[in-house]
N, C-alpha and C positions, 0 to 999 in steps of 0.2 A: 615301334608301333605295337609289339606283343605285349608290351607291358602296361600299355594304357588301355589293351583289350583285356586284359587278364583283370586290370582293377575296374572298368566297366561291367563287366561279368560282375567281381566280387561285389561292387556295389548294389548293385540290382538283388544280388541273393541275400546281401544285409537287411535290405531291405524288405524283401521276401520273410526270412530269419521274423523281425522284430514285428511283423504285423501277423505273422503267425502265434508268436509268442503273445501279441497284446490280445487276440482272440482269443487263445486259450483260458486267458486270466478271466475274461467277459465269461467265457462258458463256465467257469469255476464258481465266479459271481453268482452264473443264473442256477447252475445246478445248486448250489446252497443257499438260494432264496426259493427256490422251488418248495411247495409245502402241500404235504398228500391234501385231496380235498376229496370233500366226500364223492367228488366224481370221479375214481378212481383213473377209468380210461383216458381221464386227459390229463392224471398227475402220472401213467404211465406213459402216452403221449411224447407229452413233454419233455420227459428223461429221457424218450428213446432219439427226439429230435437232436437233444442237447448231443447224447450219444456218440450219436452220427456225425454230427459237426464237429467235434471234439477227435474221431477219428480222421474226420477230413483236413484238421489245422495240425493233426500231430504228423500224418504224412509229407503235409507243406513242408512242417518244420526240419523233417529228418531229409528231406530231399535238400533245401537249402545249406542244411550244415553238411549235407553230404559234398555239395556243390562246391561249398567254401571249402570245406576239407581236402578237394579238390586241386583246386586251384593252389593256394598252398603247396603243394606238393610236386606240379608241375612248373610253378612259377621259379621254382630250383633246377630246375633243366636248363641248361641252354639249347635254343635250336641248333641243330648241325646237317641241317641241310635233306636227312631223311626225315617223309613226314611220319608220325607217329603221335601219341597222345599229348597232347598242349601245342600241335603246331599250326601255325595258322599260316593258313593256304589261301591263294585266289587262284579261280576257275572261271570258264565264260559263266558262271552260274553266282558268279560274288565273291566275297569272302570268307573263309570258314575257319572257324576254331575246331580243331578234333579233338574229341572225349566223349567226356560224359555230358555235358550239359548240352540241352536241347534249345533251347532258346536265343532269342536274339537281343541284341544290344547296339547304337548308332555311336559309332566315336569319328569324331572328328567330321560328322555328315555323311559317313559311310559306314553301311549295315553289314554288319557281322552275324552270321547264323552259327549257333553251337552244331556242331552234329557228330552223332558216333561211331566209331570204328567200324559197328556192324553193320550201319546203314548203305545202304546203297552206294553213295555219295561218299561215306566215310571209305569203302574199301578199293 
């Protein structure tokens, strides 16, 4: 079951990954069709918008491949029984992947929560 939560995980973050990247490209677009106008304030405006969102899709993006990089890494472990990072646990509270990733994923009809070492849950 670990390993169809681990490509569950990796999928979702591919995903994440490639629509981070296709926004970027969109910002790239609008920042280079952007063109000063004589109203200054909304050709600064705009850049500052563009900016921001551009900051927001590179953060997406470095969390996704951080994610993937991830899993990758743990996907080479074998379980051995203590839990520790990439092991996936049930509790009265569900299923859990421990690490890094925070988020959730359903395989097989049954919901998997990421959660991390430091969290509550996690230790």
């Amino acid at each position: 079951m670990r390993s169809r939560v681990l490509d569950a995980f990796r999928i979702l973050l591919s995903h994440r990954l490639e629509e981070a990247l296709r926004e970027l490209a969109l910002l790239d677009e609008a920042a280079a069709a952007e063109t000063k106008s004589s109203a200054g304030d909304k050709y600064e405006t705009a850049r500052e918008m563009i900016a921001q969102s551009r900051t927001l899709q590179e953060k997406g993006r470095a969390e996704a491949q951080a994610g993937l990089d991830w899993i990758e890494r743990i996907a080479q472990v074998e379980p051995d029984g203590i839990v520790h990072a990439g092991s996936l646990v049930h509790s009265d509270l569900g299923w859990h992947l421990v690490g890094a990733l925070t988020t959730a994923v359903t395989v097989d009809g049954t919901g998997i929560q990421g959660i991390t070492l430091s969290s509550p849950l996690g230790q």
